[in-house]
C-alpha positions as CSV (number, residue, x, y, z in Angstrom):
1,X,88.3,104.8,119.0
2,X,90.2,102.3,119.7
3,X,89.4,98.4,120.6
4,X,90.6,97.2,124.0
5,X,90.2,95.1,126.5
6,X,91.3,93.5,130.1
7,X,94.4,91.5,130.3
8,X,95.8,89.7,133.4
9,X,99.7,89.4,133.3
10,X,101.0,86.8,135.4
11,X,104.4,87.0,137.9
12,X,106.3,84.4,135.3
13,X,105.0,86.2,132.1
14,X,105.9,90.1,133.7
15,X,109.5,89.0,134.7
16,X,109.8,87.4,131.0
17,X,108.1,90.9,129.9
18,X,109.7,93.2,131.8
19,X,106.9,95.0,133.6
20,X,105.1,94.3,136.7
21,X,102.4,91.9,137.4
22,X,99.0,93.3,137.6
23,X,96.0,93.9,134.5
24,X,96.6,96.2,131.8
25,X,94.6,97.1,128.7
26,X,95.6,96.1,125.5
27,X,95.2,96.5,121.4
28,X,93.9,93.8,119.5
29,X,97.6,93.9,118.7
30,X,98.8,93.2,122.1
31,X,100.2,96.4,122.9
32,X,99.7,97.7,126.5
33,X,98.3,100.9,126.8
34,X,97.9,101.2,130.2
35,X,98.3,99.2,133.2
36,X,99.3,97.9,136.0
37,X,96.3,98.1,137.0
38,X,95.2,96.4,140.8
39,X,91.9,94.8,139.6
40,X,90.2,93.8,136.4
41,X,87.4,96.4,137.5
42,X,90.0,99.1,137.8
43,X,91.2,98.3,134.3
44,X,88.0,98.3,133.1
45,X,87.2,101.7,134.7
46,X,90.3,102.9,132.7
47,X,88.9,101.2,129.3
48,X,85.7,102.9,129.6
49,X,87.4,106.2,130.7
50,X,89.3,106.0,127.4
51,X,86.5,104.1,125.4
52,X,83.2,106.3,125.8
53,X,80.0,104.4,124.6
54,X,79.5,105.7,121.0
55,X,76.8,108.6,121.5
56,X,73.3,107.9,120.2
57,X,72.2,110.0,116.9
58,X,68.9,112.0,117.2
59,X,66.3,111.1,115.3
60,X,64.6,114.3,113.5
């Protein structure tokens, strides 16, 4: 499982990047793994989609 989260990359910072403006996720490393996204809700639905909550053990 990896740890990621929203990030919001700017016009001035994407041209300097070299990708387009919009919100990707990201590693704790700063790596993008996906994105451009259109909103920070839609990068978030992408996060969880790749992120599933941890499932719950049964208890015997």
């Amino acid at each position: 499982m990896q740890n990621l989260s929203p990030r919001h990359v700017k016009t001035e910072e994407s041209q300097r990047l070299g990708v387009v403006s919009g919100w990707y996720s990201i590693k704790a490393s700063g790596t993008f793994v996906t994105g451009p996204h259109t909103t920070q809700e839609d990068c978030l639905s992408k996060i969880a989609e790749l992120n599933p909550p941890a499932a719950k053990k049964k208890k015997f």
